[in-house]
N, CA and C atoms as an extended XYZ file, in Angstrom:
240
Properties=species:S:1:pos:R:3:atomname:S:1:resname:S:1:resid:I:1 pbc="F F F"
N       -93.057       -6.028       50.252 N   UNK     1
C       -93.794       -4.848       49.868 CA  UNK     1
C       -93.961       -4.840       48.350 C   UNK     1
N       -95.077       -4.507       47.703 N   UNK     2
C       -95.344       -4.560       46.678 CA  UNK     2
C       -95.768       -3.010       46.298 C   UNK     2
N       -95.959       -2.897       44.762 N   UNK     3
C       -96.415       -1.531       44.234 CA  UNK     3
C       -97.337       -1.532       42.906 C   UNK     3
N       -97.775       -0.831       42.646 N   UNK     4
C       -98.905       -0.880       41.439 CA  UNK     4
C       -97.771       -0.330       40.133 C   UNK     4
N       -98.123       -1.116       39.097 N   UNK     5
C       -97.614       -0.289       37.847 CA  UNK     5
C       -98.499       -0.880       36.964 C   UNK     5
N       -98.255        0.356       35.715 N   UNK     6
C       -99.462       -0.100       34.768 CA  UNK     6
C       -98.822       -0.726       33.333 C   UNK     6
N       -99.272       -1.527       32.657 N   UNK     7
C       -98.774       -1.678       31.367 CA  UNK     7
C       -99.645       -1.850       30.217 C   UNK     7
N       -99.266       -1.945       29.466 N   UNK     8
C      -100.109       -2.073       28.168 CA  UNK     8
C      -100.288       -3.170       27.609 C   UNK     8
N      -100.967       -3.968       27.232 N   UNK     9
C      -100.691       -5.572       26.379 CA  UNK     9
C      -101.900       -5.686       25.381 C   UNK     9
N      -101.640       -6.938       24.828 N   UNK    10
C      -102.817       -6.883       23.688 CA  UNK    10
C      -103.785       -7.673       24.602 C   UNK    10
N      -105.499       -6.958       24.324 N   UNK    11
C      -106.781       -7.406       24.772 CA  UNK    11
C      -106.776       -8.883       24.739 C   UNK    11
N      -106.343       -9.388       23.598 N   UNK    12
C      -106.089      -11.338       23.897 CA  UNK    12
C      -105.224      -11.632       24.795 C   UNK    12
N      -104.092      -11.399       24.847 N   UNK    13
C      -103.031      -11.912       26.072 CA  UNK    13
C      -103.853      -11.361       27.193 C   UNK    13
N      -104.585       -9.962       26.767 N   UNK    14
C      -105.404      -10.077       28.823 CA  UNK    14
C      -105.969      -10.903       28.765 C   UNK    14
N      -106.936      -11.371       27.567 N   UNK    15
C      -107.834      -12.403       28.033 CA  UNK    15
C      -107.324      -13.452       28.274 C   UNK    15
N      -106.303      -14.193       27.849 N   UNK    16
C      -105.187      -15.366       28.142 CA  UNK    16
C      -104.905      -15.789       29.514 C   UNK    16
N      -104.329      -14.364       30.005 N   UNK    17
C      -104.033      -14.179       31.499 CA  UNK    17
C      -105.271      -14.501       32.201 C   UNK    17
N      -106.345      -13.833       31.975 N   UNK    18
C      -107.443      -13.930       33.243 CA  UNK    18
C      -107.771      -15.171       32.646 C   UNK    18
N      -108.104      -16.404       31.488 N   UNK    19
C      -108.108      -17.822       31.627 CA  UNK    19
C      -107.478      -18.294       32.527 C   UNK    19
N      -106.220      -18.278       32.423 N   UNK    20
C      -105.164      -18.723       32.979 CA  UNK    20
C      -105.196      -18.451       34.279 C   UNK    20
N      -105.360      -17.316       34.989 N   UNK    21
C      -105.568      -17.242       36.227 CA  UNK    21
C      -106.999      -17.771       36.710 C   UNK    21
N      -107.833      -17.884       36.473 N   UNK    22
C      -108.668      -18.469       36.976 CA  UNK    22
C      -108.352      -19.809       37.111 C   UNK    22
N      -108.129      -19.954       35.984 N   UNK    23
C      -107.644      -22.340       35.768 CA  UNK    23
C      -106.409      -22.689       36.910 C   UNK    23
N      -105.597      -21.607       37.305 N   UNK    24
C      -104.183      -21.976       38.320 CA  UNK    24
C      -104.984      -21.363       39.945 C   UNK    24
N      -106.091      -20.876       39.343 N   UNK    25
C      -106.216      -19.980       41.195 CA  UNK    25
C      -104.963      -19.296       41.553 C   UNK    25
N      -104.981      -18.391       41.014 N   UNK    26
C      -103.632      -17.483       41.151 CA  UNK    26
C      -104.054      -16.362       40.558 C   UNK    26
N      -103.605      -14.883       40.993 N   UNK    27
C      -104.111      -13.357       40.227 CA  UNK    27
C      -103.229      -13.256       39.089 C   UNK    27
N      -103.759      -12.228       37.670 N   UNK    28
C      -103.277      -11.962       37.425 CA  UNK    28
C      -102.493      -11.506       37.019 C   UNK    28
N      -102.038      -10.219       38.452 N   UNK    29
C      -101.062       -9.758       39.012 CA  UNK    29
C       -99.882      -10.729       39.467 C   UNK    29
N       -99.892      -11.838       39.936 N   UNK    30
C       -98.622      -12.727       40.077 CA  UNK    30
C       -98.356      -13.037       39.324 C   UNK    30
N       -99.405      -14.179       37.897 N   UNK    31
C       -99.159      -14.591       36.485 CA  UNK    31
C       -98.408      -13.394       36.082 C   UNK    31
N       -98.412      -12.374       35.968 N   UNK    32
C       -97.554      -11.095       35.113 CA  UNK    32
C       -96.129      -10.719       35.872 C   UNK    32
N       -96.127      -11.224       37.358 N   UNK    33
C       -95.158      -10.201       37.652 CA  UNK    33
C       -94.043      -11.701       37.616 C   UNK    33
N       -95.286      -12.997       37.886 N   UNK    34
C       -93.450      -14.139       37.901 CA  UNK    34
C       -92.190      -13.893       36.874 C   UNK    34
N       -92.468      -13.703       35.228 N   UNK    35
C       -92.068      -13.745       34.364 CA  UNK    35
C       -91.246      -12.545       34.000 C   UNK    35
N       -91.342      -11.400       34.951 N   UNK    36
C       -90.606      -10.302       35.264 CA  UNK    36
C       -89.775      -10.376       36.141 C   UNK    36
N       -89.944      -11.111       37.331 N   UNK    37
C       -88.585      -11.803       38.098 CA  UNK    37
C       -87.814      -12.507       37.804 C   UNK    37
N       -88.432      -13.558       37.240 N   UNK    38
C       -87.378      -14.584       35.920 CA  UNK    38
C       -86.557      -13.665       34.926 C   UNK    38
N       -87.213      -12.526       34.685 N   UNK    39
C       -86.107      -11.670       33.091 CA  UNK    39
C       -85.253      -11.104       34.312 C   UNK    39
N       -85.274      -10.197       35.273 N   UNK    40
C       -84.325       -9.352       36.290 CA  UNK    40
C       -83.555      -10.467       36.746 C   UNK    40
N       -83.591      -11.918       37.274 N   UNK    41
C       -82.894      -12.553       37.746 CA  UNK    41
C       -81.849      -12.380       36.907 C   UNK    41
N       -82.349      -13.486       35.375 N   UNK    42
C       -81.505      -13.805       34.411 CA  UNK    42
C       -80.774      -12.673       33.724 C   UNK    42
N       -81.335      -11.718       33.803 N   UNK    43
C       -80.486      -10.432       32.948 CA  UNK    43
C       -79.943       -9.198       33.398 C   UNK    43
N       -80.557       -9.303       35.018 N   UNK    44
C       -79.601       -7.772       35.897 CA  UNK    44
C       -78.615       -7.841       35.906 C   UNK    44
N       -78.018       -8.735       35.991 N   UNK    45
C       -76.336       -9.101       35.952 CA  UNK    45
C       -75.670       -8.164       35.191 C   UNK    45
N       -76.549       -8.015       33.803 N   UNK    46
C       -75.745       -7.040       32.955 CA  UNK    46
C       -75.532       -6.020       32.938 C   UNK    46
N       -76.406       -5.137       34.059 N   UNK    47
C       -76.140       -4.094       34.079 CA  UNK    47
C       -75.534       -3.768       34.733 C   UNK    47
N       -75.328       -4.615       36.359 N   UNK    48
C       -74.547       -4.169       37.242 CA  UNK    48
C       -73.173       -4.490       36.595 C   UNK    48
N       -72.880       -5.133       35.760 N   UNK    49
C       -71.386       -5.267       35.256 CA  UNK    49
C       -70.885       -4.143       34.055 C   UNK    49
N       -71.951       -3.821       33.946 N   UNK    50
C       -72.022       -2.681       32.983 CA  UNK    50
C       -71.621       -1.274       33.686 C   UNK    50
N       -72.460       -1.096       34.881 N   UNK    51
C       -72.057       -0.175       35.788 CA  UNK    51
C       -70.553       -0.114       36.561 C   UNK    51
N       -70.282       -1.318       36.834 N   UNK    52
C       -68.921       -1.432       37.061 CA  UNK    52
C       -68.079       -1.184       36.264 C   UNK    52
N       -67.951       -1.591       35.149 N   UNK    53
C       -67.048       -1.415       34.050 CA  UNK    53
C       -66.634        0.709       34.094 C   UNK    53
N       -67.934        0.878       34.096 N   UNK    54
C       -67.811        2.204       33.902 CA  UNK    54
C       -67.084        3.156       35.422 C   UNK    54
N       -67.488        2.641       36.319 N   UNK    55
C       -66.790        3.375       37.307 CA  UNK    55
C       -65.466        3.067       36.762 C   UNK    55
N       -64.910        1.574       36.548 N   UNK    56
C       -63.220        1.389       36.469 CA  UNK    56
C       -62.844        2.284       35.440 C   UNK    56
N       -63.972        2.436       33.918 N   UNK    57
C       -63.277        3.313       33.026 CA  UNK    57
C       -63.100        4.936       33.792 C   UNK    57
N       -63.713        5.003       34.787 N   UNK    58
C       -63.968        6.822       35.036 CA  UNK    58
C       -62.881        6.613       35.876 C   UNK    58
N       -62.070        5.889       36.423 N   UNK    59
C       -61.265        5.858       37.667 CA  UNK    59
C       -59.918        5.300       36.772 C   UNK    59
N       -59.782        5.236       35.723 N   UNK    60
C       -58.508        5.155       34.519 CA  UNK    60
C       -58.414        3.763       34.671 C   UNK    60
N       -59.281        2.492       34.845 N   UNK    61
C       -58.436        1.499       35.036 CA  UNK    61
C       -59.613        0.674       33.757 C   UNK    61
N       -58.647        0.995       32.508 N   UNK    62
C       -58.828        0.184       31.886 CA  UNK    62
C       -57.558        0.194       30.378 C   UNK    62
N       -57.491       -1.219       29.884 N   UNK    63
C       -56.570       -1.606       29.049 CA  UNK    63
C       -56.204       -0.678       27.811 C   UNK    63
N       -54.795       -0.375       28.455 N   UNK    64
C       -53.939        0.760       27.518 CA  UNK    64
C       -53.724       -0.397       25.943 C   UNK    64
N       -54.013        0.964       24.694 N   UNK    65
C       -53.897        0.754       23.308 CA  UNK    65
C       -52.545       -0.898       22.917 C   UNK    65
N       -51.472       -0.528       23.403 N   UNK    66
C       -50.367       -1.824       23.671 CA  UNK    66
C       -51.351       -3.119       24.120 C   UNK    66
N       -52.012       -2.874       25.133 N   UNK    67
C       -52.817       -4.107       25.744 CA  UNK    67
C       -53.624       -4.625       24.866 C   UNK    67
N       -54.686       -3.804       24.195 N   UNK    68
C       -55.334       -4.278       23.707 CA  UNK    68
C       -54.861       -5.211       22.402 C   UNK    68
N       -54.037       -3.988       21.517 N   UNK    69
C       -53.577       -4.680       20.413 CA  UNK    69
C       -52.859       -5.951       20.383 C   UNK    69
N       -51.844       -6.548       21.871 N   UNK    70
C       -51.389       -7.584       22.081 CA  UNK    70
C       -52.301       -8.608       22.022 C   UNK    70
N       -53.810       -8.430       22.529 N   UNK    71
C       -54.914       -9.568       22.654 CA  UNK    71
C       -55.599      -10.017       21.144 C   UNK    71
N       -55.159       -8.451       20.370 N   UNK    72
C       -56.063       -8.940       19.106 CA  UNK    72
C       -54.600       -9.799       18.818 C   UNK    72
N       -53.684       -9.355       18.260 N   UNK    73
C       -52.720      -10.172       17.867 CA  UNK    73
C       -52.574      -11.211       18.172 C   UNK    73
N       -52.851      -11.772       19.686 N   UNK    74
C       -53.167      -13.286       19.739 CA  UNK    74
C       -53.999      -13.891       18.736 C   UNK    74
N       -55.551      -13.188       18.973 N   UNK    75
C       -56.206      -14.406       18.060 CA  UNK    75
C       -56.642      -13.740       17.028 C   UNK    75
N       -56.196      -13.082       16.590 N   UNK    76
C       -56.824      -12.583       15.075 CA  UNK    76
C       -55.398      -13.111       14.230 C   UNK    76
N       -55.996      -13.730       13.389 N   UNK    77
C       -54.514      -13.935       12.481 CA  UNK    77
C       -54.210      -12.910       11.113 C   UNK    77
N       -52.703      -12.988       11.203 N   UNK    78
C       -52.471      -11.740       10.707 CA  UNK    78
C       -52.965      -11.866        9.382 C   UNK    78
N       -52.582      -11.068        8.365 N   UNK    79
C       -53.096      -11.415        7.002 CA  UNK    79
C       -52.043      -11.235        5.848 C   UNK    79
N       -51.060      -11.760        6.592 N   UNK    80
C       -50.101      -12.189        5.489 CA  UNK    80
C       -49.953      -13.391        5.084 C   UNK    80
């Protein structure tokens, strides 16, 4: 199932696109939307881990002040 949305771009990149779609035989409505599945593939990740993070912070499960400071103290060196 598909849906209409509108966007804005510069009059050359439309004209780019409709070259381009004509030269591949392809709309271009697919030319626009491949390159939007490629960014959600590669980059949803972040949000759903983002969203997670936050339920664990709302549900108390995240690293008490002791915890943390033990991790910097690993790799931060001190400055003496």
């Amino acid at each position: 199932m598909s849906t209409t949305m509108t966007i804005r771009i510069d009059e050359e990149i439309k004209n780019q696109l409709g070259k381009l779609a004509e030269s591949s035989n392809c709309s271009k409505s697919f030319l626009a939307a491949e390159p939007i599945k490629t960014y959600i593939a590669l980059n949803g990740w972040q949000m759903q881990e983002i969203e997670t993070a936050l339920v664990e912070a709302d549900s108390g499960q995240f690293a008490s002040d002791e915890e943390v400071h033990a991790v910097i103290e690993k790799w931060v060196p001190s400055e003496n």
